[in-house]
Each structure stands twice: as C-alpha cells, then as structure tokens.
C-alpha positions in Angstrom: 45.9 65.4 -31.8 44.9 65.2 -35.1 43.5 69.2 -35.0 46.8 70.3 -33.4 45.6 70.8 -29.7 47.1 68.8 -28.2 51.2 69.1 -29.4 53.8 66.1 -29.0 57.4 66.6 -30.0 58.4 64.6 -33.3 54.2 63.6 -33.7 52.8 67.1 -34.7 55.5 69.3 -33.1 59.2 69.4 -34.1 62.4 71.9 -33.3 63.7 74.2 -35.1 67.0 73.2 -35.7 68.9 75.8 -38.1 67.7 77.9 -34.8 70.7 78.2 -32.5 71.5 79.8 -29.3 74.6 81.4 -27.7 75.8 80.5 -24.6 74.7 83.6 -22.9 71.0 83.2 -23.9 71.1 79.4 -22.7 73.3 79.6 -19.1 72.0 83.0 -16.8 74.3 83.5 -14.1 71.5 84.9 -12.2 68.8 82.4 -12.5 70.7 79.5 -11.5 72.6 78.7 -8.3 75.4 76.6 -7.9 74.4 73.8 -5.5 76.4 70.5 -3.4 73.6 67.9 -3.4 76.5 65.7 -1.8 77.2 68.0 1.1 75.1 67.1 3.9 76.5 63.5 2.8 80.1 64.5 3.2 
C-alpha cells in the first residue's frame, strides 16, 4: 500500500469532489432497465 499499488478509498485514494456530474452522464436510459423484483411475489 505504501508504494501506491494497491489503492483504498480515503487511505491512499480519495474523490474528486469539486468534480461533478450531470444527470445525463450519471442515469443512461439505455443501460439500465426498469425492473419489479416484487412481481413474482405479487
């Protein structure tokens, strides 16, 4: 860890937080798929 290969958030490794993302880059319409875990339940 100490040489940096092996990375652990807040350790070695922290965000960038002035860094910020739209909605459109976080949520893809097309990569994600609404889905009813509860369904075969109801």
């Amino acid at each position: 860890m100490e040489e940096g290969k092996i990375k652990l958030i807040g350790v070695n490794l922290y965000p960038k937080l002035e860094v910020k993302k739209s909605l459109e880059e976080l949520y893809n319409e097309k990569e994600i798929k609404p889905v009813r875990w509860a369904e075969m339940f109801e």
